[in-house]
Backbone bond lengths (Angstrom), bond angles and torsions (degrees), N, CA, C in turn:
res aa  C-N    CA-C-N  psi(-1)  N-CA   C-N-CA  omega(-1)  CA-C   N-CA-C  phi
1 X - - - 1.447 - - 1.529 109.23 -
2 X 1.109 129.82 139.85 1.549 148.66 174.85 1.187 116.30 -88.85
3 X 1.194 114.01 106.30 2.121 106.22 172.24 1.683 103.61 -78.94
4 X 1.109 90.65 158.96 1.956 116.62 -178.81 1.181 87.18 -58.78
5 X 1.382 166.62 -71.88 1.602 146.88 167.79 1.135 98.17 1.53
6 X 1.273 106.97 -88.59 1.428 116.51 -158.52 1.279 138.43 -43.63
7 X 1.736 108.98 -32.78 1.510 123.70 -158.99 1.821 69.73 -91.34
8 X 1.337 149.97 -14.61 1.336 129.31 -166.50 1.188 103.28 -113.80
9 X 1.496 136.57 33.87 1.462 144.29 -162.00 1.495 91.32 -104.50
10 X 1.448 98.33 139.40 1.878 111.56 -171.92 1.444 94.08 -136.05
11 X 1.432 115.02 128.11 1.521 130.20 -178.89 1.731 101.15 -63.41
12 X 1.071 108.10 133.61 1.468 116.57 170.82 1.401 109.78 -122.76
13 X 1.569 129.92 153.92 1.491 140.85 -177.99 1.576 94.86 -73.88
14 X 1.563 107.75 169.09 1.506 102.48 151.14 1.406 129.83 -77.77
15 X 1.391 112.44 0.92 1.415 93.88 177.41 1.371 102.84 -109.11
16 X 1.584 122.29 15.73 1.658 139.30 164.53 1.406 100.74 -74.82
17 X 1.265 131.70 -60.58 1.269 168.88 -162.16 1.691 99.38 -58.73
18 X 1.423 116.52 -61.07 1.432 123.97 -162.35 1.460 95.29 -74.23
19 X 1.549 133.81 -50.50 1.528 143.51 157.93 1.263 104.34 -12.93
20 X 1.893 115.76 -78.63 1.050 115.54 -142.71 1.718 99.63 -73.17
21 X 1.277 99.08 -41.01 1.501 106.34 174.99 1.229 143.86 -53.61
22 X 1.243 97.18 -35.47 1.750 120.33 172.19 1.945 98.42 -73.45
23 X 1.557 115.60 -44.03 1.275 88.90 161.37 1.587 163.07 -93.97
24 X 1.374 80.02 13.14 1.575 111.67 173.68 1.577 100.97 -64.02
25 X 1.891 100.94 -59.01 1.652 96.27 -176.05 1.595 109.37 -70.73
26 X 1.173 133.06 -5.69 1.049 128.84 170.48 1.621 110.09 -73.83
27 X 1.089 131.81 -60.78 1.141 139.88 160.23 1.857 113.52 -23.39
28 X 1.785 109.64 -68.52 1.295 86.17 171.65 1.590 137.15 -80.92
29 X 1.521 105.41 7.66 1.161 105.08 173.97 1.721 119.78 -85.76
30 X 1.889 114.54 -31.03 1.036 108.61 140.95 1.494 154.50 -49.20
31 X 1.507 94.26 -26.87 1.935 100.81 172.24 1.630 105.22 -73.35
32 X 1.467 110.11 -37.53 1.712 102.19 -166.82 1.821 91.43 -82.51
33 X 1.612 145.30 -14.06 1.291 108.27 177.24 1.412 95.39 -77.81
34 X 1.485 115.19 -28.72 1.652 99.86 -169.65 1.697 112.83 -52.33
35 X 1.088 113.90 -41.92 1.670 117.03 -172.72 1.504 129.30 -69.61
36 X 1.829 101.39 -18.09 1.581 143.09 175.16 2.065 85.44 -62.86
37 X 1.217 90.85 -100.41 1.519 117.13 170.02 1.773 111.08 -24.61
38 X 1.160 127.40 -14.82 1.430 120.79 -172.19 1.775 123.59 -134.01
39 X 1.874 91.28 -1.08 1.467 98.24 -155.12 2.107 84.29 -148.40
40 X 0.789 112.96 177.74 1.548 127.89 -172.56 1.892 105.48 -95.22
41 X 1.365 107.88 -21.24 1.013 130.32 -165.30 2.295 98.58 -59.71
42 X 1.072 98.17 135.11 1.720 118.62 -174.56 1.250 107.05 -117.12
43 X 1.741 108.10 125.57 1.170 98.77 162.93 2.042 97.10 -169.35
44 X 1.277 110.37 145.36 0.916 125.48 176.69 2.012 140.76 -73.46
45 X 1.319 100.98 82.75 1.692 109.56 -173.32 1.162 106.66 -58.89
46 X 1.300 121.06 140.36 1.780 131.07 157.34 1.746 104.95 -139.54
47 X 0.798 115.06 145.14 1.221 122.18 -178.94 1.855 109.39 -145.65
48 X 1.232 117.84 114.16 1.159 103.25 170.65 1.771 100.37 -144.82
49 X 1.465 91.66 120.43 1.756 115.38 -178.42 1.356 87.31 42.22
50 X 1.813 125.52 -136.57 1.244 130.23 -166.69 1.708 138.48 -56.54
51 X 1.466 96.28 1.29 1.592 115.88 174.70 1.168 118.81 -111.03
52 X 1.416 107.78 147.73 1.595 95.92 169.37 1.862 94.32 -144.79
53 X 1.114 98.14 104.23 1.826 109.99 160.73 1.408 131.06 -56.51
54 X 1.324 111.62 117.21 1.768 94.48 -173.63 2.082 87.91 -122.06
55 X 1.206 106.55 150.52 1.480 107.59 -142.99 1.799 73.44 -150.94
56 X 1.755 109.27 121.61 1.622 105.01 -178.95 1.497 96.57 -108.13
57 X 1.267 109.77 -173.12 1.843 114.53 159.84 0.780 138.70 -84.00
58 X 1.696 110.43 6.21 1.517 140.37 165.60 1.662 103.94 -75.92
59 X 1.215 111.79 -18.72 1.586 107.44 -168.02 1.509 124.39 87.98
60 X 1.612 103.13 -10.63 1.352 98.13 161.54 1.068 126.89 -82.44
61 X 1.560 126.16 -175.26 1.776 124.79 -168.12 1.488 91.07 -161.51
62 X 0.973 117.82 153.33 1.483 150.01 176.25 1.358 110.12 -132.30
63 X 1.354 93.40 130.32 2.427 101.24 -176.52 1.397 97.53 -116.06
64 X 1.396 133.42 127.29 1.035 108.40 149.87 1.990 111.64 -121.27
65 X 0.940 123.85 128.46 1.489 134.67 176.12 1.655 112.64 -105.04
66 X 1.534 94.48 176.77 1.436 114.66 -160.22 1.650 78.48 -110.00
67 X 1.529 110.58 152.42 1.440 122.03 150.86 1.659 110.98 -132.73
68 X 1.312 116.69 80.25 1.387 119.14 -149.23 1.544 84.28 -75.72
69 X 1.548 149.46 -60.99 1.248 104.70 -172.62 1.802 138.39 -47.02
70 X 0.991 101.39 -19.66 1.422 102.40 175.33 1.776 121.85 -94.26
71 X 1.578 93.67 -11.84 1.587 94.75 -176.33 1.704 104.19 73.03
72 X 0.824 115.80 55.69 1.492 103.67 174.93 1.865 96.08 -150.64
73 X 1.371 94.11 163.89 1.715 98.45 -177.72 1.911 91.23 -117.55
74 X 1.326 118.86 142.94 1.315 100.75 170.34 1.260 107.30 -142.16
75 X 1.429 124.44 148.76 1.526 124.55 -149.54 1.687 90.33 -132.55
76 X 1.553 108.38 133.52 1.591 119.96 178.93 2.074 82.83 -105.02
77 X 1.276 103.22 134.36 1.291 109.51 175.03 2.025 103.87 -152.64
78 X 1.124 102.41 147.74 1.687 111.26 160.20 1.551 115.88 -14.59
79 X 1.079 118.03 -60.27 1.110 116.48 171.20 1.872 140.83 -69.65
80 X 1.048 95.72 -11.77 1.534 128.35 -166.90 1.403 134.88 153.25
81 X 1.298 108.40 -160.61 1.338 112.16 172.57 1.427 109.22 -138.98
82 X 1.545 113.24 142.36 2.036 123.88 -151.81 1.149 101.06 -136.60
83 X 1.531 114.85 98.57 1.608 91.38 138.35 1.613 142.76 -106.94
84 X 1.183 109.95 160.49 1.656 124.47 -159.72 1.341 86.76 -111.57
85 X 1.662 117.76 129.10 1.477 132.22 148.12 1.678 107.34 -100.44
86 X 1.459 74.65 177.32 2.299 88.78 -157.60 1.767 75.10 -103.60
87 X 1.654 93.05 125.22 1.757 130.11 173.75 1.519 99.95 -97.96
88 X 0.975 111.91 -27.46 2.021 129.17 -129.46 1.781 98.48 -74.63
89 X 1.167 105.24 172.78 1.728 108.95 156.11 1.710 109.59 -130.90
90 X 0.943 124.14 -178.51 1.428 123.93 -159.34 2.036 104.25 -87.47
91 X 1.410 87.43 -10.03 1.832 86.31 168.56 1.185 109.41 -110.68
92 X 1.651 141.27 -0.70 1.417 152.55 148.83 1.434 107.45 -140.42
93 X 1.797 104.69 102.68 1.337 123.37 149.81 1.537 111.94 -53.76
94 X 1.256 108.09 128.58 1.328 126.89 157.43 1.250 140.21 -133.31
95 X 1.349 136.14 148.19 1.738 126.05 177.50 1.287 100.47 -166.48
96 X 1.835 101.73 127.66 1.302 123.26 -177.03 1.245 124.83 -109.79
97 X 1.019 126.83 144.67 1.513 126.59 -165.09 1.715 103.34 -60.53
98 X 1.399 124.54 148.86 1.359 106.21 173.81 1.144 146.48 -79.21
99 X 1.772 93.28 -15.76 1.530 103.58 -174.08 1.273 95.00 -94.23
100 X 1.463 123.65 -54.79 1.493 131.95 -149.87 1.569 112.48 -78.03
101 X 1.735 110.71 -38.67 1.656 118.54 -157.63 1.398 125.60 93.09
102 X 1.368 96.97 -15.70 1.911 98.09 -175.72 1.402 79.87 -65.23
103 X 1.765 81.42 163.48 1.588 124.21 -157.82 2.029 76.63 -89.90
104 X 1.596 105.53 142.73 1.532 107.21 145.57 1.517 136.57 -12.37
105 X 1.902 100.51 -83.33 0.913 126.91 -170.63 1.805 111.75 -53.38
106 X 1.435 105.31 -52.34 1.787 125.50 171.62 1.808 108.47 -24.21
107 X 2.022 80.92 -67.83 1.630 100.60 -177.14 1.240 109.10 -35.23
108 X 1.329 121.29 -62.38 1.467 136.49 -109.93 1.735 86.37 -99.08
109 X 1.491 110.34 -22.60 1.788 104.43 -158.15 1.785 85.07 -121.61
110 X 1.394 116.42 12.81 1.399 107.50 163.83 1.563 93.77 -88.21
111 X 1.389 119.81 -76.54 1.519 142.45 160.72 1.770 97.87 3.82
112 X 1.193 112.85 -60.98 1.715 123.84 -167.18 1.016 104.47 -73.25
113 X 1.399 140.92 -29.78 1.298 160.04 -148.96 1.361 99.86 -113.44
114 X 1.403 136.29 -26.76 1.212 116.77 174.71 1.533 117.48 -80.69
115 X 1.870 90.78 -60.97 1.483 107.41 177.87 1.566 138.69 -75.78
116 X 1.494 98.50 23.54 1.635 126.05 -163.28 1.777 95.75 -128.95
117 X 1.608 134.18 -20.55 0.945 151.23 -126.83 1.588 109.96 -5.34
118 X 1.575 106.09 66.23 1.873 100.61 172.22 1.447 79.34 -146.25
119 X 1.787 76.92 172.91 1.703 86.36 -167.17 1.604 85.19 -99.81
120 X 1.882 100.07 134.09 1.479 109.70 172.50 1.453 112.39 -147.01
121 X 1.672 106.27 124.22 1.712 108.79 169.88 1.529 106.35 -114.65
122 X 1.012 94.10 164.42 1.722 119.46 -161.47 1.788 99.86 -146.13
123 X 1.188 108.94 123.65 1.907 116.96 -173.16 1.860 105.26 -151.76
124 X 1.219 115.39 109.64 1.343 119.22 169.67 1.323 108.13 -44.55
């Protein structure tokens, strides 16, 4: 069976791909300084080119990277390890987990939300 993602999935290049992707992690790296900056809440940014490390005071860390040949973003977290393929079209980025279907963004601010213990969402 095909979800409505899918039947609306638009091929993108890799250097379409690295864009949309690079601003996704831009995006969640902006929501967690905003919450840094507004809340008591600690946590450690790294960003280097296609990664971005988030490192708590628990000692855990969350990776998430680009795998531009495959188009997918994939995130090593506490709980496992995810990858997200590109559903999306170029006027709604998207990427779904492969096994499960959760949306990216869902994952990514459940994931933050556990091992951060605050409540945090993140939405393109």
């Amino acid at each position: 069976m095909t979800s409505s993602s899918e039947n609306t999935f638009e091929k993108i290049t890799d250097s379409e791909f690295k864009n949309y992707a690079g601003h996704a992690l831009d995006v969640v790296e902006q929501e967690l300084e905003r919450l840094f900056e507004t809340t008591d809440f600690d946590v450690d940014l790294q960003r280097q080119a296609s990664v971005l490390s988030i490192s708590f005071p628990n000692k855990t860390v969350i990776v998430i990277n680009l795998q531009t040949p495959l188009h997918e973003l994939w995130v090593a977290a506490k709980e496992g390890g995810f990858h997200f393929k590109w559903v999306g079209t170029k006027s709604q980025p998207k990427w779904i987990d492969t096994k499960t279907g959760e949306e990216f963004f869902e994952a990514v601010s459940r994931y933050i939300s556990k091992q951060g213990g605050i409540d945090f969402k993140v939405t393109l």
